[in-house]
C-alpha distance (Angstrom), angle and dihedral (degrees) to the residues before:
residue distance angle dihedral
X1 . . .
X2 4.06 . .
X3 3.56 107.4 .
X4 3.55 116.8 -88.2
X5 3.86 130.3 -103.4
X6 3.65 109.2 -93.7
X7 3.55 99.5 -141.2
X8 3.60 155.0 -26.7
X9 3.55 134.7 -98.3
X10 3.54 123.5 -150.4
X11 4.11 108.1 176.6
X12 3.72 105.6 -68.3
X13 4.05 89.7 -12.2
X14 3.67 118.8 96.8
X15 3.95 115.3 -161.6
X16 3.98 108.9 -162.5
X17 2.76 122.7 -177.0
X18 3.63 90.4 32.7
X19 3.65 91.4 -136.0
X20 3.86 112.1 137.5
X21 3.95 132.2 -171.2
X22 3.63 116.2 -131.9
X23 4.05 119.0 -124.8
X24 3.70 97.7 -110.8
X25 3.96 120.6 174.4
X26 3.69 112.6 -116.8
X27 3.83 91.3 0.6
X28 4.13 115.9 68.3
X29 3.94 90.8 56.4
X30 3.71 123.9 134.9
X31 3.60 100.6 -85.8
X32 3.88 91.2 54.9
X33 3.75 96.7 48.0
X34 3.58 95.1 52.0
X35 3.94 92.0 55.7
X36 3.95 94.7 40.4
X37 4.35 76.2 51.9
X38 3.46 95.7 45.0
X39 4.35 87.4 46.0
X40 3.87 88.7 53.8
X41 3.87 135.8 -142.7
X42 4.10 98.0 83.6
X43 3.31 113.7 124.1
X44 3.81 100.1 178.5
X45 3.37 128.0 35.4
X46 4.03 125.1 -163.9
X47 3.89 139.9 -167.9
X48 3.95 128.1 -129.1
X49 3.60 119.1 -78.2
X50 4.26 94.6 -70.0
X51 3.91 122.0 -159.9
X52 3.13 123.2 -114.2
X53 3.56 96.2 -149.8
X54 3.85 97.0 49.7
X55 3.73 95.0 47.7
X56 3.78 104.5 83.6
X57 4.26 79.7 62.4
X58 3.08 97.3 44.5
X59 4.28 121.0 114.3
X60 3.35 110.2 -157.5
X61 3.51 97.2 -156.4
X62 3.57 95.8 68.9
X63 3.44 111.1 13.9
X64 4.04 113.7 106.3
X65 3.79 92.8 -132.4
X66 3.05 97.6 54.5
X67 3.72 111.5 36.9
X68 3.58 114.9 128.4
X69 3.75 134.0 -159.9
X70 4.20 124.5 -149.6
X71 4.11 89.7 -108.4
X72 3.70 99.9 51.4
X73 4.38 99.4 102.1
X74 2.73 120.8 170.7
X75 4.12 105.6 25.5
X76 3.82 115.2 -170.8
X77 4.06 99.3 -150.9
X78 3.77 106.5 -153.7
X79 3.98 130.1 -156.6
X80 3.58 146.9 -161.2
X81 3.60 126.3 -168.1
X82 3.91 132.1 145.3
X83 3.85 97.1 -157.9
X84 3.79 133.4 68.2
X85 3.58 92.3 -139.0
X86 3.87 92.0 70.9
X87 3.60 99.0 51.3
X88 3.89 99.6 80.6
X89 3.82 94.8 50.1
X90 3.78 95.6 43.6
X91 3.86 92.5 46.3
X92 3.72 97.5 51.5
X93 3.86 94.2 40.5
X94 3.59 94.4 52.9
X95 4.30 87.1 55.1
X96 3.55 79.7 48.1
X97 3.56 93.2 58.9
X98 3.68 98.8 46.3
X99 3.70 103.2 -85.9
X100 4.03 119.3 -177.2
X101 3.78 89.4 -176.9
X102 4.11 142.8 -3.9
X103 3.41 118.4 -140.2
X104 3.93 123.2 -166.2
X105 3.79 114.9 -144.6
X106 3.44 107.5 -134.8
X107 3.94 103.3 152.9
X108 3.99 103.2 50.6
X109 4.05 108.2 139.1
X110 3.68 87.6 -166.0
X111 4.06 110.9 140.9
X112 4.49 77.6 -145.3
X113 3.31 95.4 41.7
X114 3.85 98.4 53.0
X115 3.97 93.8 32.3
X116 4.00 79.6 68.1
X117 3.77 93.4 48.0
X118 3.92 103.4 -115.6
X119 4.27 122.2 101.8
X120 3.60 120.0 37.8
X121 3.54 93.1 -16.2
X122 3.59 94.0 66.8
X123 3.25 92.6 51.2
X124 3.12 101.1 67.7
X125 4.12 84.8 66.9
X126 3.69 92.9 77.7
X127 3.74 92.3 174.0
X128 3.99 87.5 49.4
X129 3.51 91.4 49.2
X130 3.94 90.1 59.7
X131 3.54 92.6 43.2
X132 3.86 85.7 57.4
X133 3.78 106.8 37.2
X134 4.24 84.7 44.6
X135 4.22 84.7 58.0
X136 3.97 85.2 37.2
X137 3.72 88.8 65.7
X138 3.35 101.8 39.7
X139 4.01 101.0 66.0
X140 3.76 79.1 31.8
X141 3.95 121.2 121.2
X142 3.91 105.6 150.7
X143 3.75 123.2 51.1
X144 3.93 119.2 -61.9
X145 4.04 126.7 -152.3
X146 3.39 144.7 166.9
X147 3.56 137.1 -135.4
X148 4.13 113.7 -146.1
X149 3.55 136.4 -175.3
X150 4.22 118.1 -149.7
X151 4.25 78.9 -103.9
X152 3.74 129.4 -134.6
X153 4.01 93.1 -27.3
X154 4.01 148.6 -6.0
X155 3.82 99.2 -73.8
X156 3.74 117.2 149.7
X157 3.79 99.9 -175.7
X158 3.92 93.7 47.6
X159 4.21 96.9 43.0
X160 3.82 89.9 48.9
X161 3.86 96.1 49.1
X162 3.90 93.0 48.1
X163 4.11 86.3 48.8
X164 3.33 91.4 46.5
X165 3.88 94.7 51.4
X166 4.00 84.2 45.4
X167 3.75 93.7 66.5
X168 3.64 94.7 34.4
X169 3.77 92.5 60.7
X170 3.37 84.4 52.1
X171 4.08 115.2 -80.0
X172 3.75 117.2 167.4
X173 3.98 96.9 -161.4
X174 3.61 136.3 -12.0
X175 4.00 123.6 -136.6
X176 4.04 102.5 -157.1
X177 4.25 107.6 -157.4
X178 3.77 93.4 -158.4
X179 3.12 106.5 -132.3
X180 3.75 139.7 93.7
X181 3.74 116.0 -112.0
X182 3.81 100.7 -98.6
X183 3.71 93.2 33.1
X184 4.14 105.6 114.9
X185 3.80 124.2 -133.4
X186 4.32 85.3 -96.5
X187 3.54 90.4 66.6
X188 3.94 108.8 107.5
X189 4.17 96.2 -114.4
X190 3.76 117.7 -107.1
X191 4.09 99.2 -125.1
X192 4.16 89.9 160.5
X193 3.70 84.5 72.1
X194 4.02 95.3 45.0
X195 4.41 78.0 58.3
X196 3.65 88.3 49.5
X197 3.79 95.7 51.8
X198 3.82 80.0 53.5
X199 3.36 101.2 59.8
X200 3.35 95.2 54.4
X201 4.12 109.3 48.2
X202 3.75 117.4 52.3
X203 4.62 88.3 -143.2
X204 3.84 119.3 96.0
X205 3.89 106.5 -81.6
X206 3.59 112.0 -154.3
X207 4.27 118.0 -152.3
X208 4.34 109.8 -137.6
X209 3.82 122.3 177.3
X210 3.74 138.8 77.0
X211 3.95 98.6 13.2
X212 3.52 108.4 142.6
X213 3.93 104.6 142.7
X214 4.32 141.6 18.5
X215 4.02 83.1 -91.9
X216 4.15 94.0 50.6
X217 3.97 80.4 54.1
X218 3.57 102.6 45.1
X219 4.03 93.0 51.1
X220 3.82 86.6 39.4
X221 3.64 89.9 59.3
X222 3.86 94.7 43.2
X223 3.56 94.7 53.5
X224 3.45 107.7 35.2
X225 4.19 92.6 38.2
X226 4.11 78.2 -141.3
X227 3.85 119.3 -171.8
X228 4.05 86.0 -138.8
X229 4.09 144.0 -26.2
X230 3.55 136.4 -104.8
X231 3.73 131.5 -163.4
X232 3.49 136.9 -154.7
X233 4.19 122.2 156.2
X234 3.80 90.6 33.9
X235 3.98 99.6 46.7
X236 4.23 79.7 74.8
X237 3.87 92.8 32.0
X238 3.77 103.1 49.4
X239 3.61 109.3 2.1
X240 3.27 97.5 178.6
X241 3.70 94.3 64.0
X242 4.38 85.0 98.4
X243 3.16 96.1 66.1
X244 3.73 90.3 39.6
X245 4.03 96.3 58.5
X246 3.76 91.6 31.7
X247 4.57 88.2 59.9
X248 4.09 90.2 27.8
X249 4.00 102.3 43.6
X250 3.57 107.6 13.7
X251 3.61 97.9 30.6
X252 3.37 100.3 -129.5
X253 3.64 108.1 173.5
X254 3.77 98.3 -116.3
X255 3.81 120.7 140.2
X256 3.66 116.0 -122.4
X257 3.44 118.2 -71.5
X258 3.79 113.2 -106.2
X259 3.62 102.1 -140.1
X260 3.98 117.2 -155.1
X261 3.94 99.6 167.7
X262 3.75 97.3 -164.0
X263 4.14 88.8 43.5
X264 3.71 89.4 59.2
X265 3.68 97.2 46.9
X266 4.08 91.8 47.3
X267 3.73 80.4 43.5
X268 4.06 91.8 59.6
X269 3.88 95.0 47.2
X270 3.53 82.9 47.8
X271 3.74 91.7 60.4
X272 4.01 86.0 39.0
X273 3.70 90.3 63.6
X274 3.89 98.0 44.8
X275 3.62 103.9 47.1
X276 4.41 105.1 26.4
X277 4.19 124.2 57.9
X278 3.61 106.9 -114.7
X279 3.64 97.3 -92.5
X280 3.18 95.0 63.9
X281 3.67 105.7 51.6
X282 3.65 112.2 73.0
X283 3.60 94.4 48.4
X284 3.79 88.8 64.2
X285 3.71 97.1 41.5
X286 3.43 87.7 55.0
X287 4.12 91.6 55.4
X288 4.15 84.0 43.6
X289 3.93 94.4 56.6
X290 4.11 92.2 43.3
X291 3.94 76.0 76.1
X292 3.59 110.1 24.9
X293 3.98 92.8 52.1
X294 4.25 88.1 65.3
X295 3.75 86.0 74.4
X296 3.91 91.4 87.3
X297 3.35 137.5 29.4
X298 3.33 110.3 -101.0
X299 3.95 96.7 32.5
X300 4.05 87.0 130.1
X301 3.65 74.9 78.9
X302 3.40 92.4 61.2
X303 3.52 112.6 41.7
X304 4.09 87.4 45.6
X305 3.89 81.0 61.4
X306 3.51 103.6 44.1
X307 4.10 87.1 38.4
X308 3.68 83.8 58.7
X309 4.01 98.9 52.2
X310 3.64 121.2 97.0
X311 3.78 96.8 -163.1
X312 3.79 127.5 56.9
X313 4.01 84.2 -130.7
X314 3.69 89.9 55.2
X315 3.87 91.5 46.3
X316 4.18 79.7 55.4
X317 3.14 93.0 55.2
X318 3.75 113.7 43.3
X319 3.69 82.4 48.6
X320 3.71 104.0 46.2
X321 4.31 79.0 50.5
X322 3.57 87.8 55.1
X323 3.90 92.3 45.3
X324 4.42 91.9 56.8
X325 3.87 81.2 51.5
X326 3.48 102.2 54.9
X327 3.97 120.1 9.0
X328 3.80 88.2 29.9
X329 3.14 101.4 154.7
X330 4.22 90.1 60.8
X331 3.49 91.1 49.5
X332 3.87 89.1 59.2
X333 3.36 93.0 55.1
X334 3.55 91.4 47.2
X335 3.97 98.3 50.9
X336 3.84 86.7 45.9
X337 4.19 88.9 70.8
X338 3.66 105.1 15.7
X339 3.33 123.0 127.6
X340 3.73 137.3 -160.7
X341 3.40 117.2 -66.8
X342 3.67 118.8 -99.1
X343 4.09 116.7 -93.8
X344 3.76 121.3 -114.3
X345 3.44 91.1 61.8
């Protein structure tokens, strides 16, 4: 394999590694940006999935979507919207708040999402779509992508035309989630088509789907010919997998990652407690261990437990128990320079 590209320019922004977070709902928060930051090797960071309609109300200082800590550069904002009227008002709110780059969502599956118009379901408006990308760019001063999907089937003629129009409207990059729109996450991704995409725009096309280790990347890259990666599931899963593309494939001179499973989960809830009021942190723990517990074998044991707690504390708990069961060895390490907890819990 050629050596990769090194990064990714986007205007004035330079993405290197080219590393990117996927928007995922409940997931790419504030608490797990810092400690994908604080891991190394991401070189673009996103939000959720934000609505467009919502935005123009929204306080960033307090709301949970939009909570931001001092290490998160750059921060992809993301939107969803089904109606050209809430494009200008998003667009300019987001620059408002400190916006790197906007991302449209233009692949979201979501039954919600497309009930309101917006992700895959507005996609499949192509004339729409250049209506709203076209008023995108106009109130637009930072860097604007889209993220796609392959759409309802294979068909080369109709994916390249709506790319096309994407980048002629004004597009900066295009993330392509290979899959068709009913396809589930099993289904092997289709990173041929992510090269074919790239043959026919002349922006940075980044490859998402099915990226779960430094080997997923490399064949990723080699099929696909991909400007860059971006990675959703296994940001929560592994989250160390950054920094371990970013030293492995774009030899970024990062020292190995020193991973201490239980220390990054404590870690997270620490980050939990700091940045989200109290009701808001279990539920998103919760969503973080759905993922994090498929590192081991019997991790349906502990998400059932920490699914089951009605405190963050307890959550702790029942999986720090789980952790001197089976990583013990990690959670050693970890007792033998923890500290308290931090207050406000």
């Amino acid at each position: 394999m050629s050596r990769p590209q090194q990064e990714v320019r986007l205007g004035d922004l330079v993405i290197t590694p080219p590393l990117f977070l996927a928007p995922m709902a409940g997931l790419t928060h504030t608490a797990l940006r810092t400690l994908l930051v604080e891991l190394g090797g991401v070189g673009l960071l996103s939000t959720e999935m934000l609505s467009a309609r919502t935005l123009p109300q929204e306080n960033p200082q307090i709301s949970p979507y939009l909570k931001r800590g001092p290490v998160e550069h750059p921060l992809s904002h993301q939107i969803f919207l089904g109606q050209i009227e809430e494009v200008a008002p998003a667009v300019t709110v987001l620059q408002r708040f400190g916006a790197e780059v906007i991302d449209i969502n233009l692949g979201c599956p979501a039954p919600n999402v497309r009930k309101r118009g917006g992700g895959s379901r507005l996609s499949e408006q192509p004339d729409l779509v250049r209506r709203v990308v076209a008023e995108a760019r106009r109130h637009c001063a930072v860097p604007l992508t889209a993220k796609i999907r392959l759409g309802e089937d294979l068909h080369e003629e109709r994916l390249r035309d709506f790319c096309r129009m994407l980048v002629d409207e004004g597009v900066d990059m295009i993330t392509v989630h290979a899959r068709l729109r009913r396809e589930p996450f099993g289904r092997a991704p289709r990173w041929d088509w992510v090269g074919k995409v790239k043959a026919w725009v002349g922006v940075p096309v980044i490859a998402n789907g099915g990226i779960f280790s430094v080997a997923d990347a490399r064949k990723c890259l080699t099929v696909s010919g991909a400007d860059g990666l971006m990675i959703g599931r296994a940001a929560a899963i592994t989250p160390w997998l950054f920094a371990e593309i970013a030293r492995e494939v774009y030899n970024v001179p990062l020292p190995p990652p020193q991973i201490n499973r239980p220390a990054i989960y404590q870690r997270f809830v620490e980050l939990l407690i700091e940045r989200f009021a109290p009701e808001r942190r279990l539920g998103r723990l919760k969503e973080f261990t759905l993922y994090f517990s498929k590192n081991y074998a019997f991790g349906h044991n502990m998400k059932t437990a920490v699914q089951n707690s009605d405190t963050v504390e307890e959550a702790l708990a029942r999986a720090m128990d789980f952790f001197a069961r089976h990583d013990a060895d990690a959670h050693a390490a970890l007792l033998d320079r923890s500290t308290d907890m931090p207050a406000g819990r």
